[in-house]
Phi, psi and omega in degrees: 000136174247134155316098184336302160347308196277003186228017098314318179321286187304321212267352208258316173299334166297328194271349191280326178294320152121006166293184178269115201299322193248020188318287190322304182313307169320323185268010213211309167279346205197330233245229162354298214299317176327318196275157150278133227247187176261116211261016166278317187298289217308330182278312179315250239322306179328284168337312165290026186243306182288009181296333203270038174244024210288324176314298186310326176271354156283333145303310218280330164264001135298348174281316160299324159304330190279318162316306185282319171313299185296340166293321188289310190319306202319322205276311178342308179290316196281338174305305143320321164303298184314330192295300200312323193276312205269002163263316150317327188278337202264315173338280206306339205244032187266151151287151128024346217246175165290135212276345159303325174285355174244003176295287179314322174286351161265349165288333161288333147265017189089344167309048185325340233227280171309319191282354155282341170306287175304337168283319178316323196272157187251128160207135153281118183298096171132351213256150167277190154333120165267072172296352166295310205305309208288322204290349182291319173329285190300314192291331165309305229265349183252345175285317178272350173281326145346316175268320173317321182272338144313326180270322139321293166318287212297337176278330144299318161298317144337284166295340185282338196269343178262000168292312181261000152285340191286298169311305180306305165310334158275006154284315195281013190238356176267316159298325152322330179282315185311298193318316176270333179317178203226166184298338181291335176293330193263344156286000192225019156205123198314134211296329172290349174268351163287293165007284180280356166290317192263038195202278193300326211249301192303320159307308182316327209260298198306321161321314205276302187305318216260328165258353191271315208311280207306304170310323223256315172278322170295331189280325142330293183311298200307323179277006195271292238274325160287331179300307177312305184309302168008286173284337161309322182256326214178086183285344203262298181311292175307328149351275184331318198243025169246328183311296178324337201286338176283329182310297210267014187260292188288019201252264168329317179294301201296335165240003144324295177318296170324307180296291201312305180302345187263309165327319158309285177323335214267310194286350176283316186289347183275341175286322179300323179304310181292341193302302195271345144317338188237002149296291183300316176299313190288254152359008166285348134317311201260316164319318181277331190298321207255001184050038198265024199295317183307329189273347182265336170275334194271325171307283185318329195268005150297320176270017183237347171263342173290333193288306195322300213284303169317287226287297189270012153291284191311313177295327187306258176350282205302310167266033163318294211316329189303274187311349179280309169303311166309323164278003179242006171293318199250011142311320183285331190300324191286333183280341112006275201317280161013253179322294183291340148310306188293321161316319189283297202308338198246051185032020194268005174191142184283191189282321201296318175284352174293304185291328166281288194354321163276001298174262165314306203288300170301335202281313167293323197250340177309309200283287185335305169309308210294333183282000199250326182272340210275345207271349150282324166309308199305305192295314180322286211288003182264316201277348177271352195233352154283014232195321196251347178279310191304322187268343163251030151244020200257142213319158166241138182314180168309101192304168183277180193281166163300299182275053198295123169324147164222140174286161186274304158259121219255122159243328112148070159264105173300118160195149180257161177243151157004044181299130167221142184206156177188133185312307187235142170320309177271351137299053179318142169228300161269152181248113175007044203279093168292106168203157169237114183221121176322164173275104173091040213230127168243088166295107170290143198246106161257144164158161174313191251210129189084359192293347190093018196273313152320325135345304188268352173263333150344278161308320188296332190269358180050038179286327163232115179290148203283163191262354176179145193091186195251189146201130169284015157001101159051058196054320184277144162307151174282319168319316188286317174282155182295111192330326182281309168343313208274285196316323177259107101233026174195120159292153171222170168209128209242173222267306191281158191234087174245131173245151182269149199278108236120128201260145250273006162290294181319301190297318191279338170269348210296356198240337195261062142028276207274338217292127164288142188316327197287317172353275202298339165296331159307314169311326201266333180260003179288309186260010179055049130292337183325314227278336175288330201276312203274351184264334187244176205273007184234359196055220175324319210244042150306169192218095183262171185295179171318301191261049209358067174308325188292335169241174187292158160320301171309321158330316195255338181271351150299321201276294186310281197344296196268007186272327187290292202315319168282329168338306156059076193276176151281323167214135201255159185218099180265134136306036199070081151276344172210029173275005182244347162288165152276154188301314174306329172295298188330324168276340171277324225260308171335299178314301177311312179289354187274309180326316193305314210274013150341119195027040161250182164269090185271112151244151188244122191236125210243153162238025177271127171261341171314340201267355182233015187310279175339339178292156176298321193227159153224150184237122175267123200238122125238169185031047179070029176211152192265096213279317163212156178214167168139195187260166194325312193281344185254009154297307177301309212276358176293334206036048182266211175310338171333284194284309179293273205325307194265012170272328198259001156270332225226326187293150191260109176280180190287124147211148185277141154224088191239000000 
C-alpha cells in the first residue's frame, strides 16, 4: 500500500521539472488510444485467449458443423416435397399414356418448352397428390431442423462456457500485472481510466466475444455448406450468387475502417468520464465546500457529450453495413429468381431445386449480412481488448532476484550510500545522499513540502528504484531481496487511514494471516483501539463501511496503528499519522506510535515537530539533500533550517493589533 505522498510526489516533481507530469495518463485516455491500433493483431491476441479451451473449441466446431450440416440439407428435403405437390397438381391433368409419349407428342407439336419441362419433372400421368410421400418428406425435413437446433443449443452453451473462462482468465492476468507494475505507472494514469480498463472494457470484450463467437461460426459453417448444395443443383446459379460477394466484402471493410476510430473514442472517452465520476464522488465533500458543483456538472457533461458523439458515430458507421448488405443481399435474390426461372421453363432444372436454390440463396447472403452487422460488435470488442493489452503491456517494475538475500539476522540497520534519484530525467531530486541508522534509532524526516522525504521512504520501501548507490538492510542490499521479503518486514501507517469494507477485527489482522483473536485484542489495547471497540455495539465485529465512514478520522488512524502493530515489523515508517487528527486524538495516536516503534527502526516524517522532539536523529530535507540532522536540542541550538521551522511553529509572533 502506498502512501498518498507518494504518488504526488513523482506528479508535483515532474511538473517542477517542466515535464508533462500526467502525459502518458492523458495519452493512454484520450490521445494515442483515439487512433486506431492494430486491430488484425489485436484480434488473434484475442483469438489467443481460447487457446487453453482447445478441447472445448474443437466440440464446439464439431457441434456446428453437424448443426449447419442439418440445416443446409432441409431446404433440399422441402424441395422434394414441392416437386411431389407440383406433380400431383400437374398429373391428374396428363392424358392416360406413358409420359415418354407424351413428352414426345409435344415436341411433335413444337412445343419444346413444355416437353423439356415435363420430362424434367417425375410425374406420373393421371395420379394426384401423394400426401403419405409429401408428409413422410416434411417430417424428414422437421426431424433435421430439430437436430439442427439441438445441436446449436448445445453448441451455444459451449461458447458461453469457453468465453467465459477464457474472461475469467484474463481477469486474472490483469490482476497479476497490478502486482508487478511499478508505482510509477500508476501515478501517470487517472485512476478511473484503469478502472474502466479493468471493469467496462473486460465486460465489454466478454459481450462481444459471447454474441460474436457462436453466430460468427454458424454463419461460417452455413456458408461453406450452402455453397457447395449450391453447386450441386446449379454451377450456373451459384456463379451467379457468388458474383456479390466480392461487393459485400469490399463494402464492410471500407466501413469497418471508418467505424474502428470512433470505437476506440467511444471507450476512452468512456475511461475519461468514468475517470471524472469517480474523482467528484470521492471529493464530493470539498466539491460542495468550494461550491465547484457547476463545474463539475460542466465538466461531465463535456465528457459525456464527447461519449454521446463517439458513441452515435461508431453505432451510426457501423450500421450502415446492415442495410447496405441487405440490398445487395436482395439483388442477388432477384438476379437468382430470374435466372432460375428461365432454367425450369427450359427444363434444365425443377421448380422443387429452384425453391431451394432460393432458399440456398437467401441461406447465403443471410450469414454474410449478419458477419458484416456482427462488425461492430467485433470492432467494439477489439477496441476494448486493445485497451486491456496496452495495460498488460505496459513496462513492469523489475523482476526479484532469482536467489533472493536474506540479512542472517533483521536487527534494522539501515543506510543509504551516495543514493541518487529522480522522477523525470532532466529533474534532479536526490543527490548522492549519505545516511546511516542504527538498529532502534527513531529517525525523524523534516522539511518543506517537495524536500524529497517521502522520497526516501519509497526508495527504502523499493516502490521505486533508485538511479545509483546502494540502501542496505542490516548490510545486504535490497536490490538483492525480494520485494516481499523486503516489505514484511516494515510496517507503515500513512496520513491518509485506509480500511476495507469489514470488521475492525479484520482490518487490524489485515497485514497478520495467522493473528488469534487475542493477538488482536492485544494489539488493539496496545494502540488504544480496546477502548473504541468496547463503545459500539458489535465491538470487534463492528462492520465498517469500504472507507470507513462510519467512524472519526482519529478512529481509523488508531486502527492502522494497531494493524502495523500486530504486524510486528522491524522496521516501522509513519508517514504524517497525525497531521489529519485533532490534537487530543492526535496524543492517543502518539501514544500508540510510541508503544509501536519500542525496539524498532522507526522513521518519522512529520510536519508538526511537537511530535518529534524525542527522536534519536532528525534529518532536515530540502531539495533532496539533508541540509542537517542531529536531536532536537542540538538543532535548535545550531540555529539553521531547524531552527526556522520550528520557530515559525511554535515561536509567538510580533504582531500590532490596534
Amino acid at each position: 500500500m502506498s502512501a498518498p505522498g507518494e504518488r504526488a510526489t513523482p506528479a508535483r516533481r515532474a511538473g517542477a521539472g517542466g515535464g508533462p507530469a500526467f502525459g502518458p495518463g492523458r495519452m493512454m485516455a484520450g490521445g494515442q488510444a483515439e487512433k486506431a491500433l492494430d486491430f488484425k493483431g489485436s484480434s488473434l491476441r484475442l483469438l489467443r485467449l481460447l487457446q487453453p479451451q482447445r478441447l472445448m473449441l474443437v466440440s464446439l466446431l464439431a457441434l456446428g458443423v453437424i448443426s449447419v450440416g442439418f440445416s443446409v440439407v432441409g431446404p433440399k428435403v422441402l424441395g422434394q416435397a414441392t416437386d411431389l405437390i407440383f406433380a400431383g397438381i400437374i398429373g391428374p391433368n396428363l392424358p392416360p399414356l406413358p409420359k415418354d409419349q407424351i413428352v414426345a407428342g409435344l415436341r411433335a407439336q413444337g412445343d419444346n418448352a413444355k416437353a423439356d419441362m415435363l420430362a424434367a419433372m417425375d410425374v406420373v400421368p393421371g395420379q394426384h397428390i401423394d400426401f403419405t410421400a409429401v408428409g413422410h418428406v416434411l417430417l424428414v425435413a422437421l426431424g433435421l431442423f430439430l437436430l439442427s437446433t439441438v445441436f446449436a443449443a448445445v453448441q451455444g452453451q459451449l461458447t458461453t462456457v469457453v468465453v467465459q473462462r477464457a474472461v475469467f482468465h484474463l481477469r486474472e492476468q490483469v490482476e497479476e500485472k497490478f502486482a508487478r507494475l511499478p508505482l510509477r505507472y500508476f501515478d501517470k494514469q487517472p485512476r478511473g481510466e484503469v478502472l474502466s480498463r479493468v471493469t467496462n472494457d473486460i465486460d465489454n470484450i466478454s459481450q462481444s466475444l459471447q454474441q460474436t463467437m457462436s453466430q460468427l461460426l454458424i454463419s461460417l459453417f452455413s456458408v461453406l455448406g450452402v455453397l457447395v448444395l449450391m453447386f450441386v443443383i446449379s454451377p450456373l446459379l451459384a456463379v451467379i450468387a457468388l458474383v456479390t460477394v466480392p461487393v459485400m466484402v469490399y463494402i464492410s471493410a471500407k466501413i469497418g475502417k471508418r467505424a474502428q476510430p470512433q470505437f476506440i473514442k467511444q471507450w476512452s472517452t468512456t475511461g475519461r468520464l468514468n475517470g471524472h465520476i469517480e474523482e467528484v464522488y470521492t471529493g464530493h465533500a470539498l466539491v460542495k465546500t468550494f461550491g465547484q458543483q457547476d463545474e463539475a456538472a460542466a465538466t461531465f457533461k463535456k465528457h459525456n457529450d464527447g461519449l454521446y458523439e463517439a458513441g452515435f458515430r461508431a453505432q451510426f458507421v457501423s450500421g450502415l453495413i446492415q442495410p447496405s448488405m441487405m440490398f445487395i443481399g436482395n439483388l442477388n435474390y432477384v438476379l437468382v429468381a430470374v435466372v432460375g426461372a428461365v432454367r425450369v421453363a427450359s427444363g434444365s432444372l425443377s421448380l422443387g431445386d429452384l425453391q431451394a436454390f432460393i432458399q440456398y440463396s437467401r441461406q447465403f447472403t443471410q450469414p454474410l449480412t449478419q458477419v458484416a452487422t456482427m462488425a461492430n460488435l467485433l470492432q467494439s470488442g477489439v477496441a476494448s481488448a486493445e485497451r486491456v493489452f496496452a495495460l498488460l503491456d505496459a513496462e513492469e517494475q523489475s523482476p526479484d532476484p532469482a536467489n533472493p538475500a536474506q540479512p542472517e539476522a533483521v536487527r534494522g540497520r539501515v543506510e543509504f550510500q551516495n543514493v541518487s534519484f529522480r522522477y523525470v530525467e532532466d529533474a534532479p531530486l536526490i543527490e548522492n545522499l549519505t545516511l546511516t541508522v542504527d538498529p532502534g534509532q527513531t529517525v525523524a524526516i523534516v522539511g518543506p513540502t517537495g524536500a524529497g522525504k517521502t522520497t526516501l521512504v519509497n526508495l527504502l520501501m523499493r516502490f521505486y528504484e533508485i538511479d545509483s548507490g546502494r540502501i542496505t538492510l542490516d548490510g545486504v542490499d535490497i536490490s538483492t531481496m525480494s520485494r516481499e521479503g523486503l516489505r514484511a518486514r516494515t510496517g507503515m501507517v500513512l496520513q491518509d487511514a485506509w480500511l476495507f469494507g469489514g470488521t475492525i477485527a479484520d482490518n487490524i489482522a489485515y497485514g497478520a494471516k495467522d493473528a488469534t483473536r487475542e493477538k488482536i485484542i492485544e494489539a488493539a489495547k496496545a494502540t488504544h483501539v480496546d477502548h473504541i471497540c468496547r463503545i459500539l455495539p458489535d465491538g470487534y465485529d463492528t462492520v465498517l463501511d469500504e472507507d470507513g465512514s462510519n467512524l472519526s478520522a482519529g478512529e481509523r488512524q488508531l486502527i492502522t496503528v494497531a494493524r502495523a502493530f500486530l504486524a510486528e515489523p522491524s522496521i516501522l515508517i509513519l508517514d504524517e499519522a497525525t497531521s489529519s487528527v485533532d490534537t487530543r486524538t492526535e496524543v492517543l495516536v502518539q501514544r500508540a506510535m510510541n508503544s509501536l516503534r519500542q525496539g524498532r527502526t522507526s522513521f518519522v516524517i512529520a510536519h508538526r515537530l511537537s511530535t518529534i522532539r524525542d527522536a534519536d536523529v532528525i534529518l532536515v530535507m530540502e531539495n533532496g539533500r539533508i541540509v542537517e540532522q542531529g536531536d532536537h536540542t542540538t538543532l535548535l541550538a545550531a540555529d539553521g533550517a531547524y531552527a526556522r521551522l520550528y520557530n515559525t511553529q511554535f515561536a509567538a509572533p510580533v504582531t500590532e493589533s490596534t
